[in-house]
C-alpha positions, 0 to 999 in steps of 0.5 A: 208844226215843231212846236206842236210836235215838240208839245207832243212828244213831251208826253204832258202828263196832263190828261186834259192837255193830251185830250186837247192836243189829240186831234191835231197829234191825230192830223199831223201824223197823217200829213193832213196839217202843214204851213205855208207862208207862215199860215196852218193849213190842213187837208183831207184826201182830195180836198183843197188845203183849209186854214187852220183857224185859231179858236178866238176866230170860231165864232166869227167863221160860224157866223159867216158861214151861217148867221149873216144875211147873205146866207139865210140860217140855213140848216145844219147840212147845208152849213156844213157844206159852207164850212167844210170848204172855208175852214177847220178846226178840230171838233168843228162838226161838234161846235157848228151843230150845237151853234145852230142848236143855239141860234133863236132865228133859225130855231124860230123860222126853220119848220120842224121834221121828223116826229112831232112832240106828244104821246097820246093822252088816253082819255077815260074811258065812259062805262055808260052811254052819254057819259062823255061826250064830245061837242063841236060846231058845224058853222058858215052853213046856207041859213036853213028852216023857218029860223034861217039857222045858220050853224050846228051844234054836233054832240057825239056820245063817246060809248057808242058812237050815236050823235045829235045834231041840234040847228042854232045860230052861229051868234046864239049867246052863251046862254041860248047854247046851254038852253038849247044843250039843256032841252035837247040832250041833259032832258032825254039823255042826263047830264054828261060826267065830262064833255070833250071841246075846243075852246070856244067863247060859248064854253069859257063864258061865266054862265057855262061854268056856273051852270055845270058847277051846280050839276056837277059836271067835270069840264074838260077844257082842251086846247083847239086844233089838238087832234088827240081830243076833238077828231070824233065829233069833227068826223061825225060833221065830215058824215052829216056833210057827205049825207047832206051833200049826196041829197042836195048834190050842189044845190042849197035844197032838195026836192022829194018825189012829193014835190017838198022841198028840204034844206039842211036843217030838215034833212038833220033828222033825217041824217041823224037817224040814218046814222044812229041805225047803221051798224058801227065796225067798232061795236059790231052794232047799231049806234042805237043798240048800244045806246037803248037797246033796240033799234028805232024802226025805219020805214023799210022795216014795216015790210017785217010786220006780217012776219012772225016775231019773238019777242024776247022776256025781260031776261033775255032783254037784259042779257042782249043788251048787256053783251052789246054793252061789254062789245063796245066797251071791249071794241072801244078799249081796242080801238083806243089802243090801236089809235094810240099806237097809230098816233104814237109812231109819229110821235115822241114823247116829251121831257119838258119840265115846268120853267123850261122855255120852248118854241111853239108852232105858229101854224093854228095861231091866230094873232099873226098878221100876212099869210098862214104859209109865211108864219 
């Protein structure tokens, strides 16, 4: 300690020095460093007496208190408390949080908190009908139908919300897909300028990508489980699933007041066209208002037809549908801005630069062995 004081007083006219010594200049003033038998101890208010450890040591006390396997890399706060009660050192809260910055093992292993990295990445906004679409797979369904198909391919037009659900086999190839996606959707609603999915082996085939060179499309390839992009067409299977549900109840069929028995597969069209005529909170319109113009007529509308109707001309034809246009470009803008900072407020962006290296969640990969909660 005389020494200390000695160094001190002497007013070193390094600057650097003074930096260095100012903390222990800080604790020797307040009584808080003394020496007992030849050891530096210090000493907050109510607090048992902490060897002082010299610098050439910090690294062995910090892997003590944290690295070894008796004390599991636990986190920073829990650390702290370790080396609060064993040691000091000037700054050590500094140096103790930028070790366990640094420890791979409990970067890897610890689950991260707080706010998770990604801003919302807005995707282009369709001006048209069936201008982008989105497309999932509903699969691991009861086998269905005269063909015993065993998995749904739901395609969702992203301008106004209208959906097809086209029965297929779970194992169909490549090109059955694209044969089922050019006869059933391309033929009646042309081809889409950008198709939203995950990865699957049925889009990343040689012969799908051949096949939407030649017409032009622009893939837009995303990254599975990625919440931002493939969230539409997975909430239109949570509904298709809820109508089929409420018609099945828990049975695999349904039997009509006719005595007809339905499956899934002969109810799809069913839903498809429940879901297409029922009035969206996002457009203020039916799906296939904003889609063609006019509604499909159900069986309940039939009711009208003693009633006097006014057909409107063309012009006003016209007119209608353009305002049901401009709604739902204006309500989808809307919505999209208000998804945005939804998704926003548990988020934070990202400065990563191309080179850095980062950790990524194990949480949605595949390639690890034991248990989805161990990972």
């Amino acid at each position: 300690c005389s020494i200390l004081l000695q160094l001190l007083q002497q007013k070193y006219k390094s600057p650097e020095l003074k930096f260095q010594l100012e903390p222990w200049l800080r604790a020797y003033k307040d009584n808080k460093i003394f020496l007992i038998d030849g050891l530096l101890y210090h000493r907050e208010k109510h607090t048992s007496a902490l060897t002082v450890i010299a610098r050439n040591h910090i690294s062995l006390i910090l892997q003590e208190c944290h690295d070894f396997p008796y004390m599991g890399h636990m986190s920073e706060d829990r650390t702290k408390e370790r080396v609060a009660s064993t040691a000091w050192w000037p700054k050590w809260e500094q140096e103790l949080s930028e070790h366990i910055k640094t420890c791979e093992r409990f970067q890897k292993a610890n689950r991260k908190h707080g706010k998770k990295y990604g801003v919302l990445q807005n995707i282009e906004e369709p001006k048209h009908p069936w201008e982008t679409i989105n497309m999932d797979w509903a699969t691991g369904l009861v086998p269905g139908g005269k063909e015993n198909y065993n998995a749904c391919l739901i395609i969702v037009d992203r301008f106004s919300k209208s959906m097809r659900g086209l029965p297929f086999h779970k194992e169909d190839t490549a090109m059955e897909t694209a044969l089922l996606f050019w006869n059933n959707i391309i033929s009646t609603c042309g081809v889409p300028k950008i198709i939203i999915s995950d990865r699957d082996q049925k889009f990343t085939s040689e012969f799908w990508k051949n096949l939407y060179d030649m017409l032009g499309t622009k893939l837009s390839f995303l990254t599975a489980y990625h919440r931002q992009t493939d969230g539409l067409a997975e909430r239109m299977i949570q509904t298709m699933e809820d109508i089929r549900r409420t018609f099945c109840a828990y049975g695999l069929e349904y039997k009509d007041h006719e005595g007809y028995t339905h499956n899934w597969v002969t109810l799809l069209p069913a839903v498809q066209l429940v879901y297409n005529t029922s009035q969206q909170s996002t457009t203020g319109k039916t799906l296939a208002q904003v889609e063609k113009g006019w509604n499909a007529l159900l069986p309940v509308d039939h009711l009208k037809k003693n009633l006097l109707t006014i057909h409107p001309t063309a012009k006003d034809f016209h007119e209608m549908w353009k305002r049901a246009f401009d709604t739902a470009a204006k309500c989808i803008a809307e919505e999209k801005e208000y998804n945005r900072q939804r998704w926003d407020k548990s988020q934070m962006d990202t400065d990563f630069k191309e080179g850095d290296q980062v950790l990524v969640s194990t949480l949605n990969l595949n390639t690890l062995k034991g248990p989805k909660k161990m990972r």
